[in-house]
N, C-alpha and C positions, 0 to 999 in steps of 0.2 A: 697810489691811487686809493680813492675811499672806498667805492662802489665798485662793485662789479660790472655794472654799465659802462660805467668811467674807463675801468681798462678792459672791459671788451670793445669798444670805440677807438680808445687806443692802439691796442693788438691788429682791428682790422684795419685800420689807415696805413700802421706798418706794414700788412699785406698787401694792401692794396699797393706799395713802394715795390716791393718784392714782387708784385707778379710782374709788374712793368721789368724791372730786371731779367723776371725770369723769360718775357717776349724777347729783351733784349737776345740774352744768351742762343734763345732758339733763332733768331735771326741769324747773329753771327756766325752758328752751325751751318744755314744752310750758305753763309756767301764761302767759308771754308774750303781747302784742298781737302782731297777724298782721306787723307789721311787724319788729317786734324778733325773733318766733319764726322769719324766713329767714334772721337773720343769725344769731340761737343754732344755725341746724341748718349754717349754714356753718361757724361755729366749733367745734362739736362732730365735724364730717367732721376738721376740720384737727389735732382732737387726737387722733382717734383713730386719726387717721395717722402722725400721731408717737408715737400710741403703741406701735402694729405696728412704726415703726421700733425703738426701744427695746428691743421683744420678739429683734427679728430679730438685735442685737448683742448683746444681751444670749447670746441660743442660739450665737452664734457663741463667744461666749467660754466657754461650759460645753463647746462642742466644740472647743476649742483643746487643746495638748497642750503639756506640760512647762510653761516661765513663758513663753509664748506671748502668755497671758492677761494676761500686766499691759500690753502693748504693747497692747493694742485697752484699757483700762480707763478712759484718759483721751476715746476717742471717746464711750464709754455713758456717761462722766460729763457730757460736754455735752453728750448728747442727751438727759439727764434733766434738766436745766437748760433748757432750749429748749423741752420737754415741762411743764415748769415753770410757766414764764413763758407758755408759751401758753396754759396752762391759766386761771393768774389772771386774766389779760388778759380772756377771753371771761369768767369769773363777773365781772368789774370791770363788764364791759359791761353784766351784764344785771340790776346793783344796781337 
């Protein structure tokens, strides 16, 4: 990506994937037996922690100034990989 525009447009469409996921996830917690539905709601806290983290790098980088922004670009790229994979993880669980 050139611009900073360019991949915060990016970044949020990815979101915008992920949160659908993450309704998913919260969905399938509540159709769950009582025992699998404590661990959906721990997994869904856990993502949605990382997803506020993402939010929070993400705004950092929209308030960064000059090319600032590409030095923080490779942390929001592995926190959306972590946000990723935690995501799958808890729908894997609750097949």
């Amino acid at each position: 990506m050139d611009t900073k525009e360019a991949y915060r447009e990016k970044i949020e469409a990815k979101l915008e994937q992920l949160d659908a996921r993450i309704d998913l996830l919260r969905a399938k917690g509540r159709e769950a037996k009582a025992d699998a539905k404590m661990e959906a709601s721990r997994r869904l806290r856990e993502v949605q922690e990382r997803r506020e983290e993402v939010q929070d790098e993400l705004d950092e980088i929209q308030e960064s100034g000059g090319e600032a922004w590409k030095d923080l670009r490779s942390g929001l790229d592995a926190a959306m990989n972590d946000l990723d994979e935690a995501l799958s993880e808890a729908l894997d669980e609750l097949q």
